[in-house]
N, C-alpha and C positions, 0 to 999 in steps of 0.2 A: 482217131479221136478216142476211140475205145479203151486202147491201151494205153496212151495219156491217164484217162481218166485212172484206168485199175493201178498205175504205178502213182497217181496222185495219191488215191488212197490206201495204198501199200505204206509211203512215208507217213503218211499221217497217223496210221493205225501205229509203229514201230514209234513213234513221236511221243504218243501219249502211253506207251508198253513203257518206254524207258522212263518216261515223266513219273509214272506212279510206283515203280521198281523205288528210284530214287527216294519218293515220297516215304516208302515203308523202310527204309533202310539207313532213314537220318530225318531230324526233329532238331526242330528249332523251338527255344526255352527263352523267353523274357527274364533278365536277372536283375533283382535290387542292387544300391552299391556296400551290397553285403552280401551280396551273390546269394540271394533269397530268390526261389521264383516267384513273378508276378503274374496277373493274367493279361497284362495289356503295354504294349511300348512306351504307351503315353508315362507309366510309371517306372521306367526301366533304366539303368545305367547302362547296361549289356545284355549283349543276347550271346548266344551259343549253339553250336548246330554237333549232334552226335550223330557218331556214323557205327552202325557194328558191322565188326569186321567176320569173316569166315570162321575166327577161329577165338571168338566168343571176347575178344576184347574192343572197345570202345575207342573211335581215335573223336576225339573233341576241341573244337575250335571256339574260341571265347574270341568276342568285338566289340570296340566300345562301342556304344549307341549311333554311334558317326557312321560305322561302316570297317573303323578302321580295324587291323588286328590286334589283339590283347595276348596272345598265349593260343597256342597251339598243342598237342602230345596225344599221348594214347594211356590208357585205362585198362587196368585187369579186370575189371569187375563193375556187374552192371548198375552197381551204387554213384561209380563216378568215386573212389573215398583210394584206389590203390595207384598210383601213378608208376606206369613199366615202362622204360622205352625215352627215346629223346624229348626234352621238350624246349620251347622257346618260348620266351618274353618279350614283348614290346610294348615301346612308352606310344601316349597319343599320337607322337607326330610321326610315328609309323619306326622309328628306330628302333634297330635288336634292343633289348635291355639285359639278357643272359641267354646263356643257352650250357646245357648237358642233358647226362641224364638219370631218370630214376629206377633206381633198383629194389624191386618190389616196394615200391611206398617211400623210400628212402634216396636222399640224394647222394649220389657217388658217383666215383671221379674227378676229374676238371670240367670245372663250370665257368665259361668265359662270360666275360661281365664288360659293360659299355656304356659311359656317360649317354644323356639323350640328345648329344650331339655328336653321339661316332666314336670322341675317345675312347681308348681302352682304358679300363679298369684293374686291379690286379686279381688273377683269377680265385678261385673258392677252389681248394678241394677237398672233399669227402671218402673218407673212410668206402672201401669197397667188400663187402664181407665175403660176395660170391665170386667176383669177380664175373661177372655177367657179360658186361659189353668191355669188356678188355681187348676183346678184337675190335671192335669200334673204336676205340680211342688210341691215336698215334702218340704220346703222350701218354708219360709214365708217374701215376703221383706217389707220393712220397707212401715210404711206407713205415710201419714200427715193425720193431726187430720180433721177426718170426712171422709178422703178419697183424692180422685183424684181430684173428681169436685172442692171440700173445695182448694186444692192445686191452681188450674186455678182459683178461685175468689180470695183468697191469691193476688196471682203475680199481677192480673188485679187492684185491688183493691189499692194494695201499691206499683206497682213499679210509680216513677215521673219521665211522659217523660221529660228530660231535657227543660231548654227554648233556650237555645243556639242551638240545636237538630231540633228544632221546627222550629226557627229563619233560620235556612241553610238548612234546607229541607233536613234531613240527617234522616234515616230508615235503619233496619236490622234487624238479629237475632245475638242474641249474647247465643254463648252455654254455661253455668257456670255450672264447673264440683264441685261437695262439697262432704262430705262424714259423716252419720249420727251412730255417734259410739255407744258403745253398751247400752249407755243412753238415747238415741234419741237426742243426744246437735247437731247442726249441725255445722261440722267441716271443715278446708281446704276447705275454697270457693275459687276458681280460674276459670278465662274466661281459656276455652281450645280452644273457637275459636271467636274471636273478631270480631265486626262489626264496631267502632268506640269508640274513648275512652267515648267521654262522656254516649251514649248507655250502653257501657263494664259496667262502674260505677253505672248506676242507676241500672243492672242487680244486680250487687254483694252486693250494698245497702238492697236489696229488699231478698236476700236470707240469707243476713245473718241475718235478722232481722226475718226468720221465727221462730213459735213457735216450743218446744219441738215436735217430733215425737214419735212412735211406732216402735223402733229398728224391724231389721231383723232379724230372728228367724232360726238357724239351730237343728236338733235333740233337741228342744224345749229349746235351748239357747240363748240367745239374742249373738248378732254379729256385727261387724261395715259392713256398708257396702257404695260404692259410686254410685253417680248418676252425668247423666249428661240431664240437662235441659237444653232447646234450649227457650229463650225468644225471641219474635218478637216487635219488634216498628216497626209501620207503622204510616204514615198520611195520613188521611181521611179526605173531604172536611178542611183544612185546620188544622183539631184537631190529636193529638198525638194519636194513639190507643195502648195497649199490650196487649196480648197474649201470653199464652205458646203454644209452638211447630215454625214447621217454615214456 
């Protein structure tokens, strides 16, 4: 009976060791549906539980108030603001929504995408600067000739800050979504999110004038696939600057 008892309270001791290990090593956050934190569930859309990892980045799991999964991934930094590493999406009734992944703070590669009832969508791909998880991904996306960096001298090089732009002191990012088919011709350029029209304009000028690419590549098939680039106009002591990204 003795030794019953000490192995009873052997597990129990190890029970609450690993209970409170757990406790300090991940936190649960009430979120508005503005992913504001709250202090109480009664107010909450979602909640979220972070975990830190050994090696000082955050993996975080977001759920609608239900229970159910909303987004999964990991975190460089302990703000929750840099997203590194795979992440996934899901609608309420528990269905993938997307998944890739992000490359310091930035989406790259192929990002597979899913109605919220299973179909497939046609995929997203993103610009890869580092190429980071390129050993992760079976799955070749498209590329511009020379590369990434050749893509940002490109843009910098030929898009013309408007003068009218310049003249009203008007700046932004304009994101122009295109998609480069299984030729590399580059296809359906459209602003998916507008800064200003004349900005919009010199964006769509400037993309549709790129050269031929290096199609995306599945099961060592060439493939169309889309992109969306975020172009910036700023001014700088008085001059027009651009830039890809935002």
């Amino acid at each position: 009976m003795w030794l019953i008892q000490r192995i009873l309270l052997l597990v129990v001791v190890i029970f609450f060791a690993s209970a409170e290990s757990f406790a300090q090593s991940s936190e649960r956050e009430y979120l508005s549906s503005t992913y504001e934190p709250v202090s109480h569930d009664s107010m909450a859309q979602y909640y979220r539980t972070i975990v830190s990892e050994g090696n000082g980045d955050k993996t975080v799991r977001m759920y609608y108030i239900s229970g159910k999964l909303k987004m999964q991934g990991t975190y460089a930094d302990k703000d929750l603001s840099v997203e590194d590493g795979q992440f996934s999406y899901y609608y309420r009734n528990g269905q993938i929504e997307s998944e890739g992944y992000y490359c310091k703070g930035q989406k790259c590669g192929i990002w597979k995408r899913w109605e919220w009832n299973g179909q497939s969508k046609a995929d997203r791909v993103y610009p890869d600067p580092q190429s980071i998880y390129n050993n992760k991904v079976t799955d070749k996306p498209a590329q511009f000739p020379g590369g990434y960096l050749e893509l940002v001298t490109f843009i910098q090089e030929n898009t013309v800050y408007p003068k009218e732009a310049l003249k009203k002191d008007i700046s932004g990012t304009v994101k122009v979504s295109f998609r480069i088919d299984e030729g590399g011709l580059v296809r359906d350029v459209a602003v998916s999110e507008s800064a200003h029209y004349f900005l919009d304009q010199a964006a769509l000028e400037c993309v549709w004038d790129m050269p031929l690419w290096t199609p995306a590549e599945r099961n060592e098939q060439s493939i169309g696939s889309n992109f969306i680039l975020p172009v910036t106009f700023a001014i700088v002591n008085g001059e027009g600057r651009v830039r890809v990204g935002n």
